[in-house]
C-alpha positions as CSV (number, residue, x, y, z in Angstrom):
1,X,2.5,-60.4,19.7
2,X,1.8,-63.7,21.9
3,X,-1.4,-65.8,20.7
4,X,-4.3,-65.1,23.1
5,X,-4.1,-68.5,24.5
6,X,-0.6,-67.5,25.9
7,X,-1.8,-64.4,27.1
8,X,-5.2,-66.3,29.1
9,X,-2.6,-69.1,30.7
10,X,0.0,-66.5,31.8
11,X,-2.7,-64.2,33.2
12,X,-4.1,-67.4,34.8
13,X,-0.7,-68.6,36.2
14,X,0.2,-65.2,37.7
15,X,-2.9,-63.0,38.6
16,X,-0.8,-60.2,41.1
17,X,1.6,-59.5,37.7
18,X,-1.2,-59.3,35.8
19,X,-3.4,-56.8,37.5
20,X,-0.1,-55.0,38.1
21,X,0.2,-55.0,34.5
22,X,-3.6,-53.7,33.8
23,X,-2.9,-50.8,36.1
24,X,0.3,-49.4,34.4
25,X,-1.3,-49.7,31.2
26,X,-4.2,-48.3,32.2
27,X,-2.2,-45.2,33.6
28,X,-0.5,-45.2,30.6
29,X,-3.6,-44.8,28.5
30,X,-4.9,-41.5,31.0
31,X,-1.8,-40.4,30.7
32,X,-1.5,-40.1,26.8
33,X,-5.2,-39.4,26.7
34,X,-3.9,-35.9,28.7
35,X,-0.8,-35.2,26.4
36,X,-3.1,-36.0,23.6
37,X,-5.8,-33.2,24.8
38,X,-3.2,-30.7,26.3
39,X,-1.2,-30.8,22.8
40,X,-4.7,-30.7,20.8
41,X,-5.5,-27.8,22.5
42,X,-1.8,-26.3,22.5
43,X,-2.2,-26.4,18.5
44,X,-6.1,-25.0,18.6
45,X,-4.5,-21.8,20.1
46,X,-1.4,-21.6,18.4
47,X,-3.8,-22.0,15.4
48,X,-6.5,-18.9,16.2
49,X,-3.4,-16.4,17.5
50,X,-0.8,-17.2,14.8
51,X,-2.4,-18.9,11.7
52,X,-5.9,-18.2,12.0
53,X,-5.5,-14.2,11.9
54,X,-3.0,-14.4,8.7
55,X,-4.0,-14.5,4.9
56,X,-3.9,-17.6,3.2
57,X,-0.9,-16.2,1.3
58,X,1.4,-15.5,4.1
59,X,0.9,-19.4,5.3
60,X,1.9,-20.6,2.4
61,X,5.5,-18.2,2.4
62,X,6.0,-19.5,5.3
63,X,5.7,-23.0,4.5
64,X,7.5,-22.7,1.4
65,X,10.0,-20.4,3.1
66,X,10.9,-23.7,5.6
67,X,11.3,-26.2,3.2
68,X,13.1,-24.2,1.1
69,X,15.5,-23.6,4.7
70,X,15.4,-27.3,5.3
71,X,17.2,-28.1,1.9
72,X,19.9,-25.4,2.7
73,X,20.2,-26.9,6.1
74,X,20.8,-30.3,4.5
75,X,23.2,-29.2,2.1
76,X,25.1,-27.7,5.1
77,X,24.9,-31.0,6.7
78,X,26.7,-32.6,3.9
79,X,29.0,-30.0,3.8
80,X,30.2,-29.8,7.1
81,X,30.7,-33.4,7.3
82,X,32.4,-34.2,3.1
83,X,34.3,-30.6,3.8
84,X,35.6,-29.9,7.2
85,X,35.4,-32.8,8.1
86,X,32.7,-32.6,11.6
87,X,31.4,-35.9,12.6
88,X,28.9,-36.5,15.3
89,X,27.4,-34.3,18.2
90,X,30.1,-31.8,16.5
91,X,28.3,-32.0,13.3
92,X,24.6,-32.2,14.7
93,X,25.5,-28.8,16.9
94,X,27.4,-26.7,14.3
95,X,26.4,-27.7,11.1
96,X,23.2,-25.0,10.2
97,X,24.7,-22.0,12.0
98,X,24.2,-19.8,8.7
99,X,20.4,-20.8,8.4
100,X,19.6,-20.2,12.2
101,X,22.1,-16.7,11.5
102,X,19.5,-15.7,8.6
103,X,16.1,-16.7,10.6
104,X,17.4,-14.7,13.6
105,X,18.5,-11.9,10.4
106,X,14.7,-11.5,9.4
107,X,12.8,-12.2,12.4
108,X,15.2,-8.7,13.5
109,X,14.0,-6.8,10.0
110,X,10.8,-7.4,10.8
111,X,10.9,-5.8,13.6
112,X,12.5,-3.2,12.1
113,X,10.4,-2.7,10.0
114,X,7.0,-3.1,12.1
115,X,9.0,0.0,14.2
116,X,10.8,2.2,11.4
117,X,9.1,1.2,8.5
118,X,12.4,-0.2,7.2
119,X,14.1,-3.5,7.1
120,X,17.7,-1.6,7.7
121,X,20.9,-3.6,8.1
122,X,19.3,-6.3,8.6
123,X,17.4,-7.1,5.3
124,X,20.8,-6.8,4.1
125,X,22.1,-9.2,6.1
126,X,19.4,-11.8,4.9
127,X,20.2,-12.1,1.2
128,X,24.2,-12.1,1.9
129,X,23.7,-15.2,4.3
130,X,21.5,-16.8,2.2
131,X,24.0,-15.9,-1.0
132,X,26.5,-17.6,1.6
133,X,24.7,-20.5,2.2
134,X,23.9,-21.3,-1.0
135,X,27.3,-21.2,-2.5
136,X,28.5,-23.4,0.2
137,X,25.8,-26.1,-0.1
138,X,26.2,-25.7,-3.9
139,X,30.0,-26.6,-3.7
140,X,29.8,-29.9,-2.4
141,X,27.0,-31.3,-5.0
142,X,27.9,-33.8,-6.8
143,X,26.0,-32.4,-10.4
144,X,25.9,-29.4,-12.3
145,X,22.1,-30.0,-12.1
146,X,22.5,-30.6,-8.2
147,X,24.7,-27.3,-7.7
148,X,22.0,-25.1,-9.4
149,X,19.1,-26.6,-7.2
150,X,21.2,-26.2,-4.0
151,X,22.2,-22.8,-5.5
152,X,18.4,-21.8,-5.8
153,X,16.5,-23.1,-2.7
154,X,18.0,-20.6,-0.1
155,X,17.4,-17.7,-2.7
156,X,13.7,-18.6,-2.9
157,X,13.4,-18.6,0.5
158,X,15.2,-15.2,0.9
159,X,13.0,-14.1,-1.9
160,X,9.2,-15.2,-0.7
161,X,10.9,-13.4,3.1
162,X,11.2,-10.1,1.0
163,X,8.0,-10.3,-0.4
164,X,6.1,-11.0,2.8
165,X,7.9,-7.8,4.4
166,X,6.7,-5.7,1.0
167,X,3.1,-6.9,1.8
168,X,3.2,-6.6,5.4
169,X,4.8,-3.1,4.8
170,X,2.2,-1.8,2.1
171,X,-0.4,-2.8,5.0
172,X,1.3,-1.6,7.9
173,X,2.3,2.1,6.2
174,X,-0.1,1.5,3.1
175,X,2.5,3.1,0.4
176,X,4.3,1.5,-1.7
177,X,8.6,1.2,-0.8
178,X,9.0,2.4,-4.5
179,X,7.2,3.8,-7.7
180,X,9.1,2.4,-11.0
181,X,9.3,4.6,-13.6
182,X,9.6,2.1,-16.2
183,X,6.6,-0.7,-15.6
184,X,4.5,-2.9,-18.4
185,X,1.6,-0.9,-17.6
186,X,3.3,2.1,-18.2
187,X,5.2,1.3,-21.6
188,X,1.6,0.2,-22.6
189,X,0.4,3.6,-22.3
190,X,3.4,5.2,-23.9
191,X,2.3,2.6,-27.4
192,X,-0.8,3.4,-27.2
193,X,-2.0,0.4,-26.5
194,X,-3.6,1.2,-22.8
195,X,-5.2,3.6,-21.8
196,X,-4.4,6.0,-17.9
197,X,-7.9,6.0,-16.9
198,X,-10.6,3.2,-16.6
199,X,-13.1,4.6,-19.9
200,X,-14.4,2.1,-22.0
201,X,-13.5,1.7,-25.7
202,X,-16.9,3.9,-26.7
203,X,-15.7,6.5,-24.7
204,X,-12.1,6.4,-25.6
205,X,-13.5,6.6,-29.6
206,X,-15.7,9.2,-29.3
207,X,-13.2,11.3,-27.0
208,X,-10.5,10.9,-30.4
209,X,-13.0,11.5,-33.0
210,X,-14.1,14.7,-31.2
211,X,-10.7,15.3,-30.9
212,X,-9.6,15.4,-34.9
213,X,-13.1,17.8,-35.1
214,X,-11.7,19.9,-33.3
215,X,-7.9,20.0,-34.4
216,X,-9.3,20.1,-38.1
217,X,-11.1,23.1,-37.5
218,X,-8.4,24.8,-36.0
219,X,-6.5,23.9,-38.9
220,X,-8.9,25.4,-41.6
221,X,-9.3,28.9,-39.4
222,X,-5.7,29.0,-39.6
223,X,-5.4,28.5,-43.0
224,X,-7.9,31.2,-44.0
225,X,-6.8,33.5,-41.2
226,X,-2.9,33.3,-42.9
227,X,-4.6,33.9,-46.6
228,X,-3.9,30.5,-47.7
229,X,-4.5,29.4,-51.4
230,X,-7.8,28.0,-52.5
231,X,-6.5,25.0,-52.6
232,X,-5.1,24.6,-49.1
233,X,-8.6,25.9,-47.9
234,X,-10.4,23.5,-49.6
235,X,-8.7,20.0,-48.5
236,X,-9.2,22.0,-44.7
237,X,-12.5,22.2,-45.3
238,X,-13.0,18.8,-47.1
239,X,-10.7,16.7,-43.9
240,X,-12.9,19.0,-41.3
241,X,-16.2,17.6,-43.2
242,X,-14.7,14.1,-43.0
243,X,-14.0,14.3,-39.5
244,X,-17.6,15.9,-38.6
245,X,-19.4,13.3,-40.2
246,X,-17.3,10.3,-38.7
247,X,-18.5,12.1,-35.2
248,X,-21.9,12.1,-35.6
249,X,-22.1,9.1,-37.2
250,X,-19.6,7.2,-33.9
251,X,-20.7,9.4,-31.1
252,X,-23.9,10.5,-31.5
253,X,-22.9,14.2,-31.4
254,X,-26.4,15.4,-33.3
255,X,-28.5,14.1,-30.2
256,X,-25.8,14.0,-27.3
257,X,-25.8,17.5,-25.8
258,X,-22.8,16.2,-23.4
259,X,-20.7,15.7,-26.7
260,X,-21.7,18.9,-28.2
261,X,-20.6,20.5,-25.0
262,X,-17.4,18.5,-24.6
263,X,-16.7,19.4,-28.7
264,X,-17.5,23.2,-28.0
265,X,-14.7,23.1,-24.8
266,X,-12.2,21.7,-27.2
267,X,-13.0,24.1,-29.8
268,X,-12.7,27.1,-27.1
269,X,-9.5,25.7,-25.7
270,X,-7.8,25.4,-29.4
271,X,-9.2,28.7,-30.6
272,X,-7.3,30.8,-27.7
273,X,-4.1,29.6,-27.3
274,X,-2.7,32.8,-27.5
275,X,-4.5,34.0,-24.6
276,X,-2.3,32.3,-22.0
277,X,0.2,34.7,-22.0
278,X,-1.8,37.7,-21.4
279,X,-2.9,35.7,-17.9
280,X,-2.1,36.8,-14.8
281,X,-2.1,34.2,-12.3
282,X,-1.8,35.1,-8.8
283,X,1.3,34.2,-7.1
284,X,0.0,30.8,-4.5
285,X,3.0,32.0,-1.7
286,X,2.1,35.6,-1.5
287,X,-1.7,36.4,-0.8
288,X,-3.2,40.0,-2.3
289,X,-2.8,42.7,0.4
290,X,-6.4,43.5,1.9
291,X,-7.2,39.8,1.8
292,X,-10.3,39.0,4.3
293,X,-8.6,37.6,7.6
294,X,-6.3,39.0,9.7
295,X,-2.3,37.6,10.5
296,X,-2.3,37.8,14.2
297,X,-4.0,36.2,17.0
298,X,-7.2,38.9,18.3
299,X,-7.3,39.3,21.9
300,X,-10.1,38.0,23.5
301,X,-13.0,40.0,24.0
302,X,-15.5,40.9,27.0
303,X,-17.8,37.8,26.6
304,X,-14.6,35.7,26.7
305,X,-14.9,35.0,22.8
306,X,-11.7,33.3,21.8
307,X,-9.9,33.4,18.5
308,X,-7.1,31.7,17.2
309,X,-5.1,31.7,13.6
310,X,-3.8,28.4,12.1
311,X,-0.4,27.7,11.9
312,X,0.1,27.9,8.5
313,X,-2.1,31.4,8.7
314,X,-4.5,30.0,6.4
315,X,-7.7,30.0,8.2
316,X,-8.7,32.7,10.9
317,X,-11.5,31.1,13.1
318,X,-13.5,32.0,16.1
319,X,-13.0,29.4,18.4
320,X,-16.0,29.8,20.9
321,X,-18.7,30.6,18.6
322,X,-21.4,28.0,19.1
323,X,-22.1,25.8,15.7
324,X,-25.7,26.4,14.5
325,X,-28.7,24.1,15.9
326,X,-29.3,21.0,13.2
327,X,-31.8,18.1,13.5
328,X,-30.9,14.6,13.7
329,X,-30.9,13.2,10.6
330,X,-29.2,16.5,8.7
331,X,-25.8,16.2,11.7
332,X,-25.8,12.2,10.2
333,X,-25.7,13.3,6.7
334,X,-22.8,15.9,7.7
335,X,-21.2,13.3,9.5
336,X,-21.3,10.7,6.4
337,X,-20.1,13.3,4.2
338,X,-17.4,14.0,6.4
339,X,-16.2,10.4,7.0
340,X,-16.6,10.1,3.2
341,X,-13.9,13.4,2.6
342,X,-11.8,12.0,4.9
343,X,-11.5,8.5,3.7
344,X,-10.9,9.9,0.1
345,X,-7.9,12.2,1.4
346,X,-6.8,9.5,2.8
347,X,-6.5,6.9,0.0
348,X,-4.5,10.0,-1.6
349,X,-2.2,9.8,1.2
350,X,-3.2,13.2,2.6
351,X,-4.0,13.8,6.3
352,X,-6.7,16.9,5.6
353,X,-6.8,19.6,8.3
354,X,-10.2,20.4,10.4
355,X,-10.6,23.4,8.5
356,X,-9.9,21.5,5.2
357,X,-13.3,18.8,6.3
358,X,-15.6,22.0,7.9
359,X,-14.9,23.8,4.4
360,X,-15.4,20.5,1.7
361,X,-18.2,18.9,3.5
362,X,-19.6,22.1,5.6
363,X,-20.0,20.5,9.2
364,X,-18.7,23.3,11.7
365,X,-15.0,23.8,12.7
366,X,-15.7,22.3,16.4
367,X,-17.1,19.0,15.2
368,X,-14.6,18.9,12.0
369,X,-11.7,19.1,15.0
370,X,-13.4,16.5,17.2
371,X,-13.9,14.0,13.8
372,X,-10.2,14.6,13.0
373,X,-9.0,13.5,16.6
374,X,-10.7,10.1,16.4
375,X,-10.0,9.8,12.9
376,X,-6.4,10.2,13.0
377,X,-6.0,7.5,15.1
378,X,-6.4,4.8,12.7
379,X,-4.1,3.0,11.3
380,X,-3.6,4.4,7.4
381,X,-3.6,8.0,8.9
382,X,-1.7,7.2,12.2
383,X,0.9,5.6,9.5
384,X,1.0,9.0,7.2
385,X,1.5,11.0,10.6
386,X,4.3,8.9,12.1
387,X,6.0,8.7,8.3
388,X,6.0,12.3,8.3
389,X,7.9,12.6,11.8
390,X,10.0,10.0,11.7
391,X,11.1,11.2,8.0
392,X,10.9,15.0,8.4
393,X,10.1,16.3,12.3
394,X,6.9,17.3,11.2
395,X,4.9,16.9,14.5
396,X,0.7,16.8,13.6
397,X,-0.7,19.6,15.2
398,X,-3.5,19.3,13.3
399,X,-3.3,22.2,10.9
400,X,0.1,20.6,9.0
401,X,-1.3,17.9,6.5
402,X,1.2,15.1,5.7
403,X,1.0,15.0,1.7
404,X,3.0,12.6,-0.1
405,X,3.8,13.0,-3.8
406,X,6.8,11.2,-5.2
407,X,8.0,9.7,-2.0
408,X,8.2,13.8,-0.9
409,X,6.3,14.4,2.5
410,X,5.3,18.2,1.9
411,X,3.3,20.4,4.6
412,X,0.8,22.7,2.9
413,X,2.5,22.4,-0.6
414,X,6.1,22.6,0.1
415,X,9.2,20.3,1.1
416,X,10.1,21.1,5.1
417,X,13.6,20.8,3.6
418,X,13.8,24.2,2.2
């Protein structure tokens, strides 16, 4: 840069080219001062519409997703110039065709899946091209410990791809894609070292000491009910002693009317084994003859009463009847018990029916069929519906629930398959 002496004799010697100057330059500055604000504020709304509305989580796949692109792309480049031999505009035009072939790959799964719940062909196609990719940028390293990076980056990107579709799918759908059989917490369980439900340790103990009560007295009625020898009756009778006074000592059985209660269930269950096959359970598919509630549709009557029969001829309702007169405050309570039903059917992954939320929560049938309407609409139910037509061909008519047990959508208990 000129000394400012040079710059005051010039500006001195030749005033016109100066001021000339001082006007571009000043254009200049309004001019980047503009690109400056128009690109600020092209990043504030790429910011609050793309990044701002995302977890923290998926920002950081993405980022780590583009680097981990970026060192394919430059192995590529070294490949495509050390192996086929490309060289200039050639090179620069041809050289990442596999990595913009697997970003077009997952941009079209995820739309896929956002659709059909399902990545399809595509996902597929991602993890070959990136498999592709990687061996090719892998064979032109010049280390074993080079081939294994170059080998690795396009497989974590593939990878942190496939898990952002698993999240983005358990929230679009909100299942699961698959239920292992085999999983840590699982084989935890199975060695007794976990436990299914959330009890604490106290409860756990007491539930097994109550347990071994219970077991040894079966034991010792057996024994005496078979004729068993004196000495076989007493070591019953001495391990059921044991076993009593480890309870009430541990769980407080004496003073815990819960316990005694819970000991006295076990005790009744044990003691009549032999009663289940004498039951006579009644068959779930074919309902007793004379059962209250008729199979057809009843005509309507001179007051214009309607009536109409579920689908699944489960429920026989009276459409027209008015629902009785409540106050204020008791239709809230209905409605938050209502709201409450539903959101728990829901986290089960059941769609309940209007007559399943009048009978639970005991709102009438009219208001139970308006809730369901709006409720269905959102996004965890309007998921369970579409699964179940998409999958299956059931079509909601809002007496079908969509149940899903083991990846099976069922309507009112069994598979539409059969």
């Amino acid at each position: 840069m000129p000394p400012i002496d040079d710059i005051t004799a010039f500006a001195s010697a030749q005033p016109v080219l100066t001021a000339i100057a001082g006007v571009f330059a000043l254009l200049l500055l309004v001019a980047a001062y503009f690109v400056f604000r128009a690109v600020q504020r092209a990043a504030v709304r790429f910011y609050h519409r793309h990044v701002a509305p995302r977890p923290a989580e998926d920002i950081l796949t993405i980022v780590a997703a583009s680097i981990a692109t970026g060192v394919s792309a430059q192995g590529m480049w070294r490949f495509s110039g050390d192996v086929l031999g490309f060289d200039g505009p050639l090179r620069l035009l041809l050289f990442a065709f596999i990595e913009v072939a697997v970003i077009t790959s997952a941009v079209r799964a995820r739309r896929n899946m956002r659709e059909n719940f399902s990545a399809g062909i595509d996902g597929v196609a991602v993890w070959a091209l990136t498999g592709l990719t990687a061996v090719l940028s892998s064979m032109d390293a010049r280390s074993v410990a080079e081939a294994v990076f170059r080998l690795a980056a396009p497989l974590v990107a593939a990878w942190l791809w496939e898990r952002g579709m698993a999240i983005e799918r358990h929230r679009i759908t909100g299942r699961a894609r698959i239920n292992w059989r085999i999983t840590p917490e699982r084989a935890l369980v199975r060695v007794g070292l976990a436990e299914v439900s959330d009890r604490t340790a106290s409860e756990v103990d007491a539930h097994r000491r109550l347990t071994r009560v219970a077991l040894a007295a079966k034991r010792a009625r057996a024994l005496r009910a078979s004729g068993a020898s004196e000495r076989k009756m007493r070591s019953a009778l001495t391990k059921l002693d044991r076993a009593m006074d480890r309870a009430v000592e541990h769980t407080g059985l004496a003073v815990d009317s819960a316990r005694q209660e819970a000991l006295l269930s076990q005790i009744g269950a044990l003691y009549n084994t032999s009663a289940l096959i004498d039951l006579k359970p009644p068959v779930p598919w074919s309902p007793e003859a004379g059962q209250p509630g008729a199979r057809a549709a009843v005509a309507a009557g001179p007051a214009g009463a309607r009536s109409a029969v579920d689908d699944d001829e489960d429920e026989f309702q009276v459409l027209d009847v008015p629902p009785p007169v409540v106050d204020t405050a008791q239709r809230a309570a209905l409605l938050r018990a209502a709201r409450e039903y539903w959101d728990k059917q829901i986290e089960r992954r059941f769609v309940p029916r209007a007559t399943d939320i009048a009978h639970e929560t005991g709102v009438s049938l009219a208001s139970a069929r308006e809730y369901r309407a709006l409720w269905k609409l959102e996004p965890k139910a309007h998921a369970l519906l579409e699964a179940a037509f998409h999958e299956h061909g059931i079509v909601d008519t809002g007496t079908f629930p969509a149940i899903e047990t083991e990846h099976v959508l069922t309507v009112n208990g069994s598979s539409p398959t059969r």
